[in-house]
N, C-alpha and C positions, 0 to 999 in steps of 0.2 A: 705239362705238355713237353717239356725239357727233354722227355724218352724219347718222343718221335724222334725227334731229328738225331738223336744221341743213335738210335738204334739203326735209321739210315746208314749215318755214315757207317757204322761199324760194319753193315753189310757190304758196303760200297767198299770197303780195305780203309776207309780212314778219313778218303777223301771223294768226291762227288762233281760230276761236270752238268752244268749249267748250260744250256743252249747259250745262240748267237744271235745275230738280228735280226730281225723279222721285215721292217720294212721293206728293205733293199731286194730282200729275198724274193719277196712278192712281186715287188716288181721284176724282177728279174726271167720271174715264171710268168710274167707280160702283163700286170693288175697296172691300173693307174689308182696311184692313190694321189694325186692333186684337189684334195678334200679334205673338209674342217675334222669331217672324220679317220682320217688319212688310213693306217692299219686295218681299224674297226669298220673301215667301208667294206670290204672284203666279206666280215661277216654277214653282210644280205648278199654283194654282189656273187661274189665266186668263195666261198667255204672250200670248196674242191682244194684251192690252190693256197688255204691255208693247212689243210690237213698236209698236203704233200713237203711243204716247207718244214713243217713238224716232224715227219718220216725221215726228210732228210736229215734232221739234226739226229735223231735218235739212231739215224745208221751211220752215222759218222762219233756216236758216243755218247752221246750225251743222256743223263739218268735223270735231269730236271728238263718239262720242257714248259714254258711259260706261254700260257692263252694271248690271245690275241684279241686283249680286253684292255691295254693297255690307256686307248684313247673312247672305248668304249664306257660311255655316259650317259645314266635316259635322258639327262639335260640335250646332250647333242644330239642324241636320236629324235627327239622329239622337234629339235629345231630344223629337222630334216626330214619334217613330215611324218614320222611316224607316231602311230599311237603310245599311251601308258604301257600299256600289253605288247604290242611290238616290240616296245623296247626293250624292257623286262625279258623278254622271249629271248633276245637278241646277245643280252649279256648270257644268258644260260644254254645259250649254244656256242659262246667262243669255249666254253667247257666240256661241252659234248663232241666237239670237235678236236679236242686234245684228248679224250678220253680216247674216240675211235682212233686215231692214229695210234696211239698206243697199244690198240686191240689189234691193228691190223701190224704191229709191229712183230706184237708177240706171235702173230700165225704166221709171221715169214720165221723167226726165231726155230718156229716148230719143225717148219720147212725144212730148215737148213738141215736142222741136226737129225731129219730123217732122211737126208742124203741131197735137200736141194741144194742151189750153185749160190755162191753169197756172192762173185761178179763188186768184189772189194767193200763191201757192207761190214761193217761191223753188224751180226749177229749174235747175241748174247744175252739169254736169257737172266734177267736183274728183275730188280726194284726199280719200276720207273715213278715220279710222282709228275702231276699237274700241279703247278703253283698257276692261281689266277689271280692275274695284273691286277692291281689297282693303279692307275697313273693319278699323276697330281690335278689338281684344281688349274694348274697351269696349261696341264695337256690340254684339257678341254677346250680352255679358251685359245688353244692353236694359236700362237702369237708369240712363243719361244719364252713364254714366261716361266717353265718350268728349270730354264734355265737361268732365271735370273731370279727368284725367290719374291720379285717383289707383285704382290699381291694390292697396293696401297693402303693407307695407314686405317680406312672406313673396315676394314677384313678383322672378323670375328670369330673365332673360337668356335660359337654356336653356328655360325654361319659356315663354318666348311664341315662343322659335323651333318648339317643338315642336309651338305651337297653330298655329300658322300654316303650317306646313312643306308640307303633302300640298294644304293650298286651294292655294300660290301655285302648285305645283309643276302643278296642273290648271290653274286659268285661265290659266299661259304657254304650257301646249301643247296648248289649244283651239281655235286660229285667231286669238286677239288681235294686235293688232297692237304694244300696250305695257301693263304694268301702271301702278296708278293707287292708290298706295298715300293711301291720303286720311283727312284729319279726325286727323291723326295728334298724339297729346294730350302726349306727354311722350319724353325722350331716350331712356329704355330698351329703347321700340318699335320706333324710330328707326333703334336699332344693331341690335336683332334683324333689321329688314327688310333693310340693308342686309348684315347679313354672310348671310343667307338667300341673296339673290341671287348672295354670292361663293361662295356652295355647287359653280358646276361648271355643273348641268345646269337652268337657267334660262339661255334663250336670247335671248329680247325683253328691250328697255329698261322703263325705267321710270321715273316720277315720283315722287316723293315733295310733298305736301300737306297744312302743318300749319294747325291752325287756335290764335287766338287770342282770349281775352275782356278784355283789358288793350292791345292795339296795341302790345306790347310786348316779353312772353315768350309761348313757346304754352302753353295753359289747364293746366299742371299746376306752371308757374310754372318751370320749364325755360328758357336762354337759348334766342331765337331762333337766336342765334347759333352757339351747340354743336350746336342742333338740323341748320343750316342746313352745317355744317361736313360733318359726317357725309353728307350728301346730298352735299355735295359732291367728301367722300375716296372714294365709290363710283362706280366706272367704269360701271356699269349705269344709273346713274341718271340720267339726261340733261336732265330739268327739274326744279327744286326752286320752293316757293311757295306760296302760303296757299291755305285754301278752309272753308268754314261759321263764317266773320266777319264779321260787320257791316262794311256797306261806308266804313263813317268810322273802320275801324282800317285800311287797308292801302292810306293812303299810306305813312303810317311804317313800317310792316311790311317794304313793298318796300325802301324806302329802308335800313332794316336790312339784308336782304340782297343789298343791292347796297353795300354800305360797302367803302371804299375800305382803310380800312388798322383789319384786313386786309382783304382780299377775301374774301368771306364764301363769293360762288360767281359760276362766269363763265359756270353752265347758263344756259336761260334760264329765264324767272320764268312760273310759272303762275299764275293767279289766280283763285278762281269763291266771290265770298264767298254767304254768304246774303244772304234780305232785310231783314235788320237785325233782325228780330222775336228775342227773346227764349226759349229754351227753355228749359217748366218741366218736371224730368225727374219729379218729384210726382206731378204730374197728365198726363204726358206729351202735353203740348199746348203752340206755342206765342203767345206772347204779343203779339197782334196791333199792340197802339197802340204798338208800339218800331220797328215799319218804317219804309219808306221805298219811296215808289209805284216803276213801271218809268221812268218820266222822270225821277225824280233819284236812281236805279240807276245808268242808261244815263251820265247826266250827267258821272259819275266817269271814264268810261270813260278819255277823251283823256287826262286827266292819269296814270294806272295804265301806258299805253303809252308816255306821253312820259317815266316812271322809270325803265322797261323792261320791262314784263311783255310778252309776245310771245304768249303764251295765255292767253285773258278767257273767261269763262262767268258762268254761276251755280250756285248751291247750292241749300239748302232753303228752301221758300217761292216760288222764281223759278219762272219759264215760259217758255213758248215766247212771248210778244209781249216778255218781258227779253230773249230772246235774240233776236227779232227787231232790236231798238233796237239790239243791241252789234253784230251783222252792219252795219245801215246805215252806224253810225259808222265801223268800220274800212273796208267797203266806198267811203267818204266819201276816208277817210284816204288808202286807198291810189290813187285817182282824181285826188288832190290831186298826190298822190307826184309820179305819172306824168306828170303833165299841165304838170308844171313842169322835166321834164329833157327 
């Protein structure tokens, strides 16, 4: 599976952009998500205004754009009243819903170039994929645990394959093009996801993406390193790399998993931190004056690629004008490439 993503990027010039945030975004297009199911509420209430958020990122650049399956769980749909079936339904339309934006991207694409107004769109006909979220055992239980790894000491191995088993097993066989296992807080999860995937009947690749709050270990104090091994002893997993970190932790982050002896991993490095702000899971709000604008976002960018990350996005708090900035720079980069061979 090591081709897919190889053959990506090479289409893409080298390098590859990753959408931004979704929640803020939503809300922004007027959703409330004050709910256990926060993003994935969107999928029964208004899908409309997840497909639009999608559109946006992809007209501002971006050639990954990740489902809105993040917090989507039949565990939590079901505690929300809905049926087995509902559920189940529920997760294989945050995929259908990234698939149509992507249809409806490529008929504006076609638009353009037979003479319609692009009105500052990025228009360009690519390779776009769906990566569908898988978020952590922590997401679900909405309580900010995702950032803090701790699970308590009762948390089994069996026991988070078996939470996890029936989502992965829908979002691979719902049109995605790779999973996007993300925000992933501590080693236990880790090796759940991966031996899930050596289960057999999972057929797409997939990433793994830990986050960290030390630039150091990921948040539950877990080596990056053991964390980054594991992605790397699984055949399915084809990109490993950080994501919902502030972006003054993942020079060192990277540099960890690109360390040479040992070699930690020879995928390539994903990357999509947040915007530096602070989340308080108390008050589940976060903590605005700890950011960092889209210009000294973007600013990182060149150095993150010159490490080796190969795919840049963003996380929580970022947008489609973060995502615009990371499109220009690598757009810049690969211009530069070319122009000099």
């Amino acid at each position: 599976m090591s081709s897919f993503i190889a053959d990506f990027l090479h289409q893409a010039g080298g390098t590859a952009v990753i959408d931004g945030g979704l929640a803020t975004e939503l809300e922004r297009h007027g959703a409330d998500l004050n709910d256990p199911l926060w993003s994935a509420k969107c999928l029964h209430s208004s899908p409309h205004l997840i497909r639009e958020v999608h559109l946006d990122y992809l007209e501002n650049g971006a050639d990954i754009i990740i489902t809105a399956s993040y917090q989507a769980t039949i565990q939590g749909f079901k505690a929300k009243g809905f049926s087995n079936e509902e559920s189940e339904a529920l997760l294989r339309r945050s995929v259908e819903i990234a698939c149509e934006a992507r249809d409806v991207y490529y008929e504006r694409c076609a638009a353009f170039s037979s003479g319609g107004g692009a009105d500052g769109r990025i228009l360009k006909q690519r390779t776009i994929l769906i990566a569908a979220s898988v978020g952590s055992y922590g997401a679900y239980l909405a309580d900010g645990s995702e950032y803090s790894g701790d699970y308590g000491d009762a948390m089994t191995l069996e026991t988070l394959k078996d939470f996890h088993r029936r989502r992965v097993q829908i979002l691979a066989g719902s049109g995605a093009d790779l999973l996007a296992f993300e925000t992933v807080p501590n080693k236990l999860e880790a090796q759940a996801y991966a031996e899930l995937l050596e289960e057999g009947d999972i057929k797409i690749p997939a990433w793994f993406s830990f986050n960290s709050k030390d630039g150091i270990n990921v948040v539950s104090g877990d080596s990056l390193l053991e964390c980054g091994s594991i992605a790397e002893s699984c055949n399915k997993v084809v990109a490993v790399g950080i994501n919902c970190t502030p972006p003054r932790f993942i020079h060192g982050l990277i540099v960890l998993l690109k360390k040479v002896e040992p070699q930690v991993t020879t995928k390539p490095i994903v990357i999509y931190p947040n915007s530096g702000e602070t989340y308080d899971a108390d008050v589940k709000e976060w903590v605005q004056n700890t950011g960092v604008t889209d210009e000294d976002f973007v600013s990182y960018v060149n150095k993150w690629c010159e490490l080796g990350a190969s795919l840049v996005g963003g996380c929580c708090r970022t947008t489609p004008a973060t995502i615009r900035g990371i499109y220009r720079i690598l757009s810049s980069n690969q211009s530069s490439t070319f122009a000099t061979k």
